[in-house]
N, C-alpha and C positions, 0 to 999 in steps of 0.2 A: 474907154480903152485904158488898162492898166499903163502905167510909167515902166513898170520893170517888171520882168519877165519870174525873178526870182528875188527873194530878198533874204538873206541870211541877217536875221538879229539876235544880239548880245553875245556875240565871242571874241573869242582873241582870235585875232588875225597871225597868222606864223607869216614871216617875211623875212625872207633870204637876205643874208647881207644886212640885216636892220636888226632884227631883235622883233617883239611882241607887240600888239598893240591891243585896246578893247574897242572891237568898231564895228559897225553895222559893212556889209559890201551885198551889191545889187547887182543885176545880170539884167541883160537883153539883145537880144538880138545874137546871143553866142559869146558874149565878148562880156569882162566886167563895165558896167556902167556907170557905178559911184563908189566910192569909198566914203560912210560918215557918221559921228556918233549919235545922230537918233532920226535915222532914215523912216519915215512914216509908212506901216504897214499897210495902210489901206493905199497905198497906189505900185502894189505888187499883186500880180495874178497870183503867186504863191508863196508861203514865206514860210524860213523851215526855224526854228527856234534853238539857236548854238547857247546857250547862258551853259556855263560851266567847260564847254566843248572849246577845242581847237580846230582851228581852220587853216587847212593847209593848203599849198598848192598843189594840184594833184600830181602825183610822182611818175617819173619819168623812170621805166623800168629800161634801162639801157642794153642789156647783154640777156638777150630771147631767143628761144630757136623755134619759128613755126613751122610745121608740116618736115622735124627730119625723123621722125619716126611714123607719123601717120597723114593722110592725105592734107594738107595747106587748110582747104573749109572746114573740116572736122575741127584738127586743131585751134584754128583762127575763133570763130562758136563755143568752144568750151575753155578754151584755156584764158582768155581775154576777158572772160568772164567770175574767172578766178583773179584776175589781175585787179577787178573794182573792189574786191572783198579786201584786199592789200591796200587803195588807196591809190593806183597807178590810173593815170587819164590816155599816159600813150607807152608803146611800147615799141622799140629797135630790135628786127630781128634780124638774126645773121640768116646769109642764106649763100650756098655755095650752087656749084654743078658739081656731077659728079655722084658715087652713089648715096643714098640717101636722098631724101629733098624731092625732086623730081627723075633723079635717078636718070641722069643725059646730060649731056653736054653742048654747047653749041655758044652762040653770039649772044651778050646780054639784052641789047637790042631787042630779040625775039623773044627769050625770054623772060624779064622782067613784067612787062605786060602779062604775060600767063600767069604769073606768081600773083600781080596785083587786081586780076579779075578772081580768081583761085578765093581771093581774102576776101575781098570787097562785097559787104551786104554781110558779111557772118562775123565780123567782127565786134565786140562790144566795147572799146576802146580805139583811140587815132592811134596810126600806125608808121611805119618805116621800113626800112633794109639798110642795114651794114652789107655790101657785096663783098665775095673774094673772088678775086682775079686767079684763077686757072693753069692759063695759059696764058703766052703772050699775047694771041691775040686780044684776049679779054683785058691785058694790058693795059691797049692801044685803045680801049674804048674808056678809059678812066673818063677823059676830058670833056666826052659827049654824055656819059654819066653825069657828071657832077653837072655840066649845063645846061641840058635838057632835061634830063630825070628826076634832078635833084635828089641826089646822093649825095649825102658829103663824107661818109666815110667807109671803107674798105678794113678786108683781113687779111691777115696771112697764119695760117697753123703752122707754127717749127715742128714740131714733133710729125706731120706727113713727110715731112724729108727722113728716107732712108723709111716710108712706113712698113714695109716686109722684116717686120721683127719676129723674134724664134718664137713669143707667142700669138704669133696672129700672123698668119701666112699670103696673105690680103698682099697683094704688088703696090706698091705705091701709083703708080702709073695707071693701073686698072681701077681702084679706087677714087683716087681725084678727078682721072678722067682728062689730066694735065699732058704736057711736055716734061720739061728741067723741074722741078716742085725744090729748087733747092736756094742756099744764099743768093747766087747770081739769078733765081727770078724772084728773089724776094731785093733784093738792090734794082732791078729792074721797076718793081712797084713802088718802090719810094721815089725814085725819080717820076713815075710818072705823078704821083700822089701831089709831091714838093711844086713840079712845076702848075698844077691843076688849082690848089692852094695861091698860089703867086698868081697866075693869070684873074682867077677870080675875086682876089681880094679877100676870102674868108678863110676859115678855117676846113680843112681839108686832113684828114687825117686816116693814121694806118694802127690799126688794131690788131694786137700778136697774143695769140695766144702760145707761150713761153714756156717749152719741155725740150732738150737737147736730146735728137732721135740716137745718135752714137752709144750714148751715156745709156742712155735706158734699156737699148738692147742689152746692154754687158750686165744691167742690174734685173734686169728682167731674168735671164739665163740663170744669174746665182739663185735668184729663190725659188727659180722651177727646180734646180738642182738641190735646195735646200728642202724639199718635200711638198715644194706645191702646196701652201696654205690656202684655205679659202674665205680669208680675213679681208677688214680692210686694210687693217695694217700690213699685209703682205703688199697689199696695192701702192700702197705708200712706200715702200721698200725699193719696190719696182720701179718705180717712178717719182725718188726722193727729191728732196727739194733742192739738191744737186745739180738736177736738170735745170730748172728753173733759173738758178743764179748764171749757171753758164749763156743760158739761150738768152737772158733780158744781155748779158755784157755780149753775143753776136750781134743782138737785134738795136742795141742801142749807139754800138759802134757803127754801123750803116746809116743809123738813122742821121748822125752826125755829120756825115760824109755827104747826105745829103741833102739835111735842111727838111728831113721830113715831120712829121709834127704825129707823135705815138701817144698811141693808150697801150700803157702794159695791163691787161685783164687780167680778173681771178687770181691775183697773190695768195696764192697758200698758207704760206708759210710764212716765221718770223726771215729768214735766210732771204727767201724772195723781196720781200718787204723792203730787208737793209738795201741791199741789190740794187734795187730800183729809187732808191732814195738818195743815194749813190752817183746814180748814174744821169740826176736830175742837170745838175750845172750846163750850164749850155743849148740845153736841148726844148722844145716844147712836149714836153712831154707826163700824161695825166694815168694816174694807178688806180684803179678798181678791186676790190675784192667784194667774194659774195656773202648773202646771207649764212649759206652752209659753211663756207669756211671760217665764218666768224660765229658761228655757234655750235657747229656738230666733229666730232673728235671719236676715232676709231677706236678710244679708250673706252670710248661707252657705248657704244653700236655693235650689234651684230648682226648677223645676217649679210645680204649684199646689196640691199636695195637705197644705199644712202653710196653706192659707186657710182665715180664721177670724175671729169679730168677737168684740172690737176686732183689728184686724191685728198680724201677728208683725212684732216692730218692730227697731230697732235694737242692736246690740251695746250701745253706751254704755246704751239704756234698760233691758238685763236685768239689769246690772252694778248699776244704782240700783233695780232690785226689790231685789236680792241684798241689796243695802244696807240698805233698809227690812227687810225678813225678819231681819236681825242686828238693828237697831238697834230692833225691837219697833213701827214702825211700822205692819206688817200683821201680822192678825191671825190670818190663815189662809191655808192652802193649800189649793187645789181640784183638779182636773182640765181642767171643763168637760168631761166626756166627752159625744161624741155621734157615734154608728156611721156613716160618711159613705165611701159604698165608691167608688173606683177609679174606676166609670163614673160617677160624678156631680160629680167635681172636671174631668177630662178638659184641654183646654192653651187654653181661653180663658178669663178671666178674670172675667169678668162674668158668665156660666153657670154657673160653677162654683160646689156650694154650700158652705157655711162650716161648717168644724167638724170635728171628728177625736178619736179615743178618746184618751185616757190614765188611764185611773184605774187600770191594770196600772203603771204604772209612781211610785205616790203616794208610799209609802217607800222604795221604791229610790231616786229622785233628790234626796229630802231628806238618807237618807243619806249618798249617794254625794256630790252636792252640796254639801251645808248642812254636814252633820259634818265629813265625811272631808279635803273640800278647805276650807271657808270656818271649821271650827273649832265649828261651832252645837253645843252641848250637846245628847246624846240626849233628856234631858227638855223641851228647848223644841223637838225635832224632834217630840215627842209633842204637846205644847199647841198646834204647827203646824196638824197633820193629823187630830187627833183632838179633843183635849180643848177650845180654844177654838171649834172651830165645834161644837162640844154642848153650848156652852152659852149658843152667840149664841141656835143654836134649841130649846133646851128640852128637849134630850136627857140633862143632864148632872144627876147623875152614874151614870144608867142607861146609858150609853154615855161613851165617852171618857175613863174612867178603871179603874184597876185596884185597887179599892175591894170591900171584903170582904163578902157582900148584894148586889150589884148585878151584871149582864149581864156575862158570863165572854166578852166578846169581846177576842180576844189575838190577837198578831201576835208570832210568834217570828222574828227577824232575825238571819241570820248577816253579821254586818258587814264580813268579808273575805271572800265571797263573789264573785267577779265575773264578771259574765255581758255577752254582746253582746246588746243588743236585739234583736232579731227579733218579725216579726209573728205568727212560730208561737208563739214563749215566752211571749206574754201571753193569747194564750190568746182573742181575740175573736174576731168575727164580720170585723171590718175587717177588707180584703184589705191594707193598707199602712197605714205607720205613719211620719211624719215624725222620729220621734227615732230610728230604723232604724239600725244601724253603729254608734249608740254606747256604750263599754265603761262600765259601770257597776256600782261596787263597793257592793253591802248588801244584799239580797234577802232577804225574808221564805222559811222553810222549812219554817213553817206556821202556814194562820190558822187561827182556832178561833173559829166561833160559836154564841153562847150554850153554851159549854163543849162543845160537840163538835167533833172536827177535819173542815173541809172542804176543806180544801188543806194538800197533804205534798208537797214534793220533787219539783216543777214537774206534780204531778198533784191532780186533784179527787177528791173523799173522798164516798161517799155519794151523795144527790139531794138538791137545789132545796129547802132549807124556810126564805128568806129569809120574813119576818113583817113587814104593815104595823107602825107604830110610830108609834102616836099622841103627839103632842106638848102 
């Protein structure tokens, strides 16, 4: 009977918080098993050959949405399956009530379980939920979430307050499916948040996604009056980075009030950026921005299939993500994935709905990106994608590291590797893909979770046994 289940020999190990190393690491039983520099091949059932490769921990894609445009299995099946082709071992989706999702409303109690049988068996990555609290009473269930469930962190959208804006005639209330949707039930969820956090000792957190609904109406209005473009740049007009800077100074003045402990997601913008960097002093509080925002810019886009909220902005604002990402101002890297096909963006603008995959593309672009061209050390391209957001939410050091006892999720990376994007290469269900045409040099050659390989050499390995992952 073999020693180890897997044996990756001659690479460099990427390790968060450390820096690089050249060393054999061995698997069994799910879990890494050794770390050493000439671990003997014959007492491995299989052993895959890293010389010249990076070996990463597999990335933790933290900000997902499964099942809000298509049935939960469907998505869960095909899109988790574009997430190995990226490098990602688990994925955080948000999931509300309300329309979209499952389209109802009710107690999370009930349905939670529906959402995690819905996934479970179709997923090809481990998994989670970020929750958003509703209603009050959904509130009130924080505590028995976060302790029986394991959940450890929740949302709030600013921008569904006041959502009956003059372009989209949608009631706020018939939408969410809520009560109050406004600051007093979003000060409400922090206190619940803060207290849930303190009673359990860990980290416990509240995720905002950060657009001021006041603001946008009035800027939405001018550029329908302005002729109604069907740009993105209209979209960003609409929804400038205006919004952004006001909502993180609502959202982060509460949070202070109450001790609650925030992820501002998806900064945009250079504006949002300063914003939140800002408004760090005192607070626990961790910044996100995506792939698309840190690559894609309405100066070179057309069409409407790269719409998305917050809007793909400016050249100068990707330039000052880029900036933050080196200079340690954000904390992570996401996707934002969410499966959004072809006939549902179509060539007007206001119809069209928001949002588009990439979690196929999470270390390749940090790679290719971060490393190759901006200089970013492989190990902070690891603490990017993997290891700080597992440990904003509770994951770490059971995920996002490469740590000897703990979840054998690894990402082998050939770093001169270079492929053309394509919407066939990643592997989803999306019929189109806005980073399409572009060359990008680093791509994983294989992920492995919980020490078995499920993606080799642009093909999937096996069946579907991604695993909920209580936090």
């Amino acid at each position: 009977m073999s020693r180890y289940d897997l044996l990756i020999k001659n690479g460099t190990l990427v390790l968060p918080y450390v820096g690089e190393v050249r060393a054999d690491l061995a698997t069994r039983d799910g879990t890494i098993a050794a770390i050493g520099t000439d671990l003997a091949a014959s007492e491995a059932e299989e052993v895959l050959d890293a010389n010249e490769l990076l070996v990463f921990p597999g990335a933790v894609d933290a900000h997902y949405h499964l099942g809000i445009y298509r049935p939960l299995a469907v998505d869960a099946a095909e899109e988790t399956r574009s997430s190995l082709v990226g490098g990602a071992t688990t994925v955080l989706s948000y999931f509300r009530t309300g329309q979209h999702y499952l389209n109802k409303t009710g107690p999370y109690a009930e349905i939670l379980p529906e959402v995690l049988a819905a996934v479970s068996g179709h997923a090809w990555t481990d998994f989670g939920f970020h929750l958003a609290p509703m209603d009050t009473r959904q509130v009130g269930e924080v505590p028995s979430l976060v302790d029986e469930h394991g959940i450890a962190s929740f949302k709030y959208y600013m921008f569904y307050k006041g959502f009956n804006l003059s372009a989209d005639s949608r009631d706020a209330k018939a939408f969410t499916m809520s009560d109050e949707y406004d600051l007093g039930h979003l000060y409400q969820i922090m206190e619940a948040v803060a207290a849930a956090g303190r009673d359990s000792g860990k980290r416990v957190s509240l995720s905002l996604h950060c657009e001021q609904a006041e603001l946008m109406r009035l800027f939405i209005d001018r550029v329908r009056a302005a002729g109604d473009p069907q740009t993105l740049k209209a979209y960003s007009d609409a929804r400038p980075p205006l919004t952004e800077r006001v909502a993180i100074g609502e959202a982060t003045t509460l949070a202070g009030a109450t001790g609650c402990p925030v992820n501002l997601l998806h900064l945009s913008s250079a504006e949002a950026l300063a914003a939140a960097t800002a408004a760090r002093a005192g607070l626990d509080l961790r910044t996100e921005v995506t792939l698309h925002h840190l690559c894609l810019n309405y100066e070179e886009l057309s069409g409407l299939g790269a719409k998305v909220n917050p809007p793909i902005r400016s050249a100068a604002d990707t330039e000052a993500l880029w900036a933050g990402v080196l200079s340690g101002a954000v904390d992570w890297v996401a996707s934002d994935h969410a499966c959004c096909l072809e006939e549902h963006k179509g060539d007007e603008l206001w119809p069209a709905l928001p949002g588009f995959g990439g979690t196929g593309l999470l270390y390749p672009v940090l790679v290719s990106e971060g490393m190759h061209r901006r200089g970013l050390a492989p190990h902070r391209v690891a603490e990017l994608v993997s290891a700080n957001p597992a440990r904003a939410y509770g994951l770490w050091p059971r995920k996002g590291s490469l740590l000897v006892g703990h979840d054998a999720d690894i990402t082998v990376v050939d770093p001169d590797l270079e492929q053309e994007v394509t919407t066939e290469l990643l592997l989803s269900g999306q019929d189109h893909c806005p980073f399409a045409g572009r060359k990008v040099r680093g791509w994983p050659v294989a992920t492995i979770l919980r020490g078995r390989v499920a993606y080799r050499d642009g093909a999937l390995v096996g069946d579907p046994r991604g695993e909920f992952v209580k936090r």
